[in-house]
Each structure stands twice: as structure tokens, then as C-alpha cells.
C-alpha positions in Angstrom: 23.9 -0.1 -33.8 21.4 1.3 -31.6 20.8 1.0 -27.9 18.4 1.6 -25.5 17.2 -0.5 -22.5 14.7 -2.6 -24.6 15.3 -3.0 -27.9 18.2 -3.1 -30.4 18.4 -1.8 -34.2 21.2 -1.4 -36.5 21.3 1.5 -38.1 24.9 2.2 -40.2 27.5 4.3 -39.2 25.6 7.1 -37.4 24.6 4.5 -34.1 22.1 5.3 -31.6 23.2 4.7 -28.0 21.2 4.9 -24.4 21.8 8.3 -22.8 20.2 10.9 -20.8 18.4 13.7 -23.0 16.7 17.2 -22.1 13.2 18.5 -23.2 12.5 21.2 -25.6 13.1 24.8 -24.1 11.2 28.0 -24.8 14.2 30.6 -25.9 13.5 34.6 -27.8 14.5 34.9 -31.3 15.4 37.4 -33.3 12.6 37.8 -35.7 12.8 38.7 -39.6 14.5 36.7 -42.7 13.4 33.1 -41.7 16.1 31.6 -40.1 17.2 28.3 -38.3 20.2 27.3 -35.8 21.8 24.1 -35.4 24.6 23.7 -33.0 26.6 20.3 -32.7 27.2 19.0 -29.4 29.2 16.1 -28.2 29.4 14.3 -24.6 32.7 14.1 -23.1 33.6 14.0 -19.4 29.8 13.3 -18.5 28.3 16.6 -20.0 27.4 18.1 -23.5 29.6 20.7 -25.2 28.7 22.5 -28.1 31.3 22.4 -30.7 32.4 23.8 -34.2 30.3 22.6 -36.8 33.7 21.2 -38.9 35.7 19.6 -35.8 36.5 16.2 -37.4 35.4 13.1 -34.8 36.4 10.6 -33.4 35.2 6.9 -33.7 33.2 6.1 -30.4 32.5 10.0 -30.2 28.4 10.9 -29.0 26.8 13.6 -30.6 23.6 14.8 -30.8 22.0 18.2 -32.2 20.3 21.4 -31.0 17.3 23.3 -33.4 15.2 26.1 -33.3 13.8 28.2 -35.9 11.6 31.3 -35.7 9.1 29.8 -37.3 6.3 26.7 -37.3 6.7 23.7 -39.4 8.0 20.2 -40.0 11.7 18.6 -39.6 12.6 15.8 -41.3 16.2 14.9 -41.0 18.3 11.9 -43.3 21.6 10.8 -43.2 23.7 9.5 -45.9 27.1 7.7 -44.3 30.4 7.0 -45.3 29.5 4.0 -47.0 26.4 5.8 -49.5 23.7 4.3 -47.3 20.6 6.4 -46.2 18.9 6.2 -43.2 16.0 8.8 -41.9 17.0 9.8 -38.6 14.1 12.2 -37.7 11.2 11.3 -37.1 11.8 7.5 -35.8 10.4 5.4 -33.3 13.7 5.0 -31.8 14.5 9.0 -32.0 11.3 11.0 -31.4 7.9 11.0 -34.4 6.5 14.3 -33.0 8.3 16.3 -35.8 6.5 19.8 -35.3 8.8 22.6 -34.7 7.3 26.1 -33.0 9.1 29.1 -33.6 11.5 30.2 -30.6 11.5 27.0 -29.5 14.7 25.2 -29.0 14.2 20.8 -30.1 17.0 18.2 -29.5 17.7 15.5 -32.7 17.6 12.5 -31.4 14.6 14.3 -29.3 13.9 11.0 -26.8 15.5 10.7 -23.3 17.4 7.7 -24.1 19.1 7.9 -27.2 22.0 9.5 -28.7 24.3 9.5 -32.2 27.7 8.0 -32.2 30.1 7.9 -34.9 31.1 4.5 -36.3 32.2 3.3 -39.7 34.6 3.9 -42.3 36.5 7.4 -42.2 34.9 9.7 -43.8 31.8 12.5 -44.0 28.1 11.4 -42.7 26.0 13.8 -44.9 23.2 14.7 -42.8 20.0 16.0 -44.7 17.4 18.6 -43.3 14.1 19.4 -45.0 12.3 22.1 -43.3 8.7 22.8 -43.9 7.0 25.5 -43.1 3.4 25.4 -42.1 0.5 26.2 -39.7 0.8 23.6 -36.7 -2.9 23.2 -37.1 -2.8 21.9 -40.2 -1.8 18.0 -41.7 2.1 17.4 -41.9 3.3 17.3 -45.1 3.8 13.7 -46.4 7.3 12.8 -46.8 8.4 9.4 -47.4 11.2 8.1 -46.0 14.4 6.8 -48.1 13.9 3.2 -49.1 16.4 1.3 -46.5 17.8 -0.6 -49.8 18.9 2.5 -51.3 22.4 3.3 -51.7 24.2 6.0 -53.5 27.9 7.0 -53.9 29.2 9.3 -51.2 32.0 12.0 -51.8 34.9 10.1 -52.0 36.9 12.8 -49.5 39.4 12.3 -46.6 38.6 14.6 -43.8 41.7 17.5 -43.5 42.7 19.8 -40.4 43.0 23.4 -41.0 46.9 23.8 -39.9 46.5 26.9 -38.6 43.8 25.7 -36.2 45.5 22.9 -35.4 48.8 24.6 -34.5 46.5 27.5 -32.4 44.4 25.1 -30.5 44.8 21.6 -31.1 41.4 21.2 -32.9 41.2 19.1 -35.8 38.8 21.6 -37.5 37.7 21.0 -41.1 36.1 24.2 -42.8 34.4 21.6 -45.7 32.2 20.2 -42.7 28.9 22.0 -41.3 26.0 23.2 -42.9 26.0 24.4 -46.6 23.5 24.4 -49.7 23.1 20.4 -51.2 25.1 20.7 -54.1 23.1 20.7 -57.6 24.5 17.9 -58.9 24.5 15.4 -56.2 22.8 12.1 -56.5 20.0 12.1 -54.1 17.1 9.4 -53.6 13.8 10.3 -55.1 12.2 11.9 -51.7 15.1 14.0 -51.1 15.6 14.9 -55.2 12.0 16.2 -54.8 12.4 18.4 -52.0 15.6 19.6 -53.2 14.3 20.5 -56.8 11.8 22.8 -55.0 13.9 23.5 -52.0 17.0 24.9 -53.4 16.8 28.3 -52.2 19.0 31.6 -51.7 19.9 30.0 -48.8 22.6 32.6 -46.5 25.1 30.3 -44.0 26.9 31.9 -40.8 28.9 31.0 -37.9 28.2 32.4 -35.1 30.7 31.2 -32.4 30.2 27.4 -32.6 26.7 27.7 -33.7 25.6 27.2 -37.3 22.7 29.8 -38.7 20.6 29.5 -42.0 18.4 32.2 -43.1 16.8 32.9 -46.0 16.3 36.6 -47.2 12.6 35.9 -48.6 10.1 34.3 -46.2 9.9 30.8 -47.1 6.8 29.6 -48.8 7.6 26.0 -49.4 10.0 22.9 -48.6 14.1 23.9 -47.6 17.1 21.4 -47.2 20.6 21.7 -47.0 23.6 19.4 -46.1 25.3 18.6 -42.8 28.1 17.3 -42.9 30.0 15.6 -40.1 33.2 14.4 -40.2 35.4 11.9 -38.5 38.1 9.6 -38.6 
């Protein structure tokens, strides 16, 4: 369900819930390899923390993301829940339709003031797609329609796992099958997101850095990119 202090929407599993948000911020980059960052952050205690990409949620819990590339283009983000159903989370009414991205520059998903992500639904991973164009600012978004909201697909049919050794260390449920990687080549994906993928499957190179997630590819890219989020939760 989402929430803010007009409307209501359902959206499944991934809700969106009234909360304070910040603004874009202007941050250096290392420049080279095109590259992207995406860090995870949840509230708790009446403040964001960033968090590892694969610590497994908590119903209730309120995430949101952090992006930045070192490059201009587009962001389109979709998630796939627990249940198979898609749902375009970026760009939305609800979330923010100014999807440009400008190298260096750091963007918040949902990117309005008021709205936030919070885990809901059955157990599971929410599969969270990005496709990221590059492009000239200047120049007409690519078109890119969104995922028809009847269309429903089988998710992985995994249980979320803790890393013992983690979990003994620390007491985070961390699991290492969460976060970004490449979409898997035989996944069943909705015609938009097929599309993309068949073009956008790339040499794609995946790093932690602390509890931030970095994606770089060793060519500059000329065309469409995705990859797979996933978050999971109890």
C-alpha cells in the first residue's frame, strides 16, 4: 500500500509510505570504466543507515535507495515481488517522473519528499530491476514502457538464508545471494525488460565496497544496461 498525505495506491509487496526525503547532492567521482553505486538504506530509530546490500528484512522494515553514476542518462527501475508480480517503481507519479541522472550526482529512489519503500508480503526476494541508459541530457528519453500491471511471472522459489559466520560475529542476518548481480540468462522477464536485457547483458563487474554496491563496466557503454537487485526479507 502506499501512503502519502493525499492519496492512496496499492502497490504489492514493496509499499510506499509518507516520510521525510533529501534532494539530489553534487558528490566527485572517480572517473574511467562507467560505473554506478547503489547503497541500501533503511530507517530505524528516526534516521537512515546504509546497510549491506544482502541483510535479509524485516516485515514493516523502510528502505529506500541511493544512486549515482559518472555518467548522463536515464533510470528506470521495476520490481518483481515475492508473489511474481511487476510493478515500475521509477519513474511514478507517486515516486518522482524526472528520471535523468547527471554524472557525479548522487539521486534518491523513491526521489519525492514524501514517500518511502517498505517490505510487506510473503517471505521471500523482491527482485528489483535497473535499466540504465546512457545518453546526452539534451536529447529525448528513451521510450520505455512500463510492465503491464496484469503481468505476472514466477519468482525464484528461494527461502532467504543467514551466513552463520556473520550471524555468530555480529548478529546480522546477511544473505550473500542478495544485492546486485547480472539478470540471469534464463530468467523469465516481461517483454520491456526481455528487450533491454537482450541488448543490455553486458560484461558487467560487481564489488562491495563497505556496504555500498558498485557496477562498472570495463567498455564505455553505448547502449541500454540492467541487472538484478535483490532484497530479501522475512
Amino acid at each position: 500500500m502506499i501512503r502519502n498525505v493525499v492519496r492512496r495506491f496499492t502497490l504489492p509487496v514493496l509499499l510506499l509510505t509518507a516520510i521525510s526525503a533529501a534532494f539530489p547532492q553534487s558528490r566527485s567521482m572517480t572517473q574511467g570504466p562507467h560505473r554506478m553505486e547503489i547503497m541500501l538504506e533503511r530507517h530505524q530509530g528516526g534516521t537512515w543507515h546504509t546497510i549491506d546490500p544482502g541483510l535479509v528484512l524485516a516485515q514493516g522494515d523502510q528502505v529506500r535507495f541511493r544512486f549515482r553514476t559518472n555518467f548522463d542518462g536515464y533510470l528506470y527501475v521495476t520490481n518483481q515481488n515475492s508473489s511474481g508480480t511487476y510493478q515500475q517503481l521509477f519513474p511514478r507519479l507517486e515516486t518522482g517522473q524526472d528520471n535523468h541522472i547527471t554524472a557525479n550526482h548522487e539521486y534518491q529512489v523513491p526521489a519525492t519528499t514524501s514517500t518511502v519503500f517498505t517490505i510487506a508480503g510473503p517471505a521471500g526476494y523482491e527482485t528489483v530491476y535497473w535499466l540504465v541508459t546512457p545518453g546526452r541530457l539534451s536529447e529525448a528519453p528513451p521510450r520505455f514502457e512500463p510492465v503491464p500491471p496484469d503481468y505476472k511471472s514466477t519468482p525464484p522459489v528461494l527461502t532467504p538464508r543467514c551466513d552463520d559466520t556473520i550471524w555468530r560475529s555480529r548478529g546480522d542476518c546477511i544473505d550473500h545471494s542478495a544485492g546486485p548481480n547480472l539478470v540471469p540468462r534464463d530468467v523469465e522477464l516481461p517483454q520491456t525488460l526481455a528487450q533491454a536485457a537482450g541488448v543490455g547483458r553486458r560484461d558487467l563487474v560487481f564489488m562491495r565496497q563497505n556496504d555500498k554496491a558498485v557496477i562498472s563496466s570495463p567498455a564505455p557503454l553505448t547502449g541500454p544496461v540492467i541487472y538484478e537487485f535483490r532484497l530479501a526479507h522475512r
